[in-house]
Residue, then its C-alpha position, 0 to 999 in steps of 0.5 A: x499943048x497947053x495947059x489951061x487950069x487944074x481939074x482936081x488934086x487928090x490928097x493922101x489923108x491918114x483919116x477920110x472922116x477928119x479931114x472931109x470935116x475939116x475941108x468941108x466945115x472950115x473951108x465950106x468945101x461941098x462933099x461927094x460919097x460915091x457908091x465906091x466909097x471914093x470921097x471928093x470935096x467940090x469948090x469952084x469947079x475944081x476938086x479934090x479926091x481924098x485917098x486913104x492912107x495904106x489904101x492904094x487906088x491906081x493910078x497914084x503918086x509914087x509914093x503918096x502919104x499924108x501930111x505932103x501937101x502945100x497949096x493955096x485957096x483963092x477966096x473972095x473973102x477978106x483975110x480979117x473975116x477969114x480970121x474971125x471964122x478960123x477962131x470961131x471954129x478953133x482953127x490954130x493960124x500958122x501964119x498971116x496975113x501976110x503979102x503974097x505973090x500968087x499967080x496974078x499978083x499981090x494977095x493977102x495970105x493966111x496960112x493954117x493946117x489941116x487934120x494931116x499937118x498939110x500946109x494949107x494957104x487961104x488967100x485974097x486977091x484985092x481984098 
């Protein structure tokens, strides 16, 4: 077998209202409500799924719960615009920019929070 890019990750969020605003106001990540009342943010060709806390959907993690999250954003916007749109917004930066080992290579990574406390790196390859 081989493995040739992520479709989608699901996040376990406490509220689905704050953090579908977060992802889609400060990331620019692109909303989808389905007639279930699941909700998916759309970047790229990938995805994430948004479950509510204390609201199981089968199959999931084992034990699945807001604020576990670590992952990082390619984008191909430069680490100093990306500053001044986090603090237009009011967006605390963690960390950055700081040099990165990604998985092709140097980048430049900042690093922020979404409403859940889940650590969210936004990072530029050659920028």
């Amino acid at each position: 077998m081989k493995i040739l890019s992520i479709d989608h990750l699901v996040i376990t969020v406490s509220n689905i209202e704050a953090a579908s605003d977060f992802y889609t106001r400060v990331l620019g990540m692109q909303l989808e409500l389905f007639s279930s009342g699941r909700v998916a943010l759309h970047f790229g060709n990938q995805k994430i799924n948004l479950h509510q806390a204390h609201e199981p959907v089968s199959p999931k993690a084992k034990t699945p719960f807001p604020g576990s999250v670590d992952v990082c954003f390619v984008s191909s916007t430069s680490p100093d615009k990306i500053l001044r749109h986090l603090q237009e917004l009011g967006v605390v930066v963690e960390l950055g920019p700081v040099t990165r080992t990604g998985a092709r290579g140097k980048m430049e990574s900042i690093y922020i929070r979404d409403p859940d406390q889940n650590l969210i790196e936004l990072c530029c390859y050659q920028c």
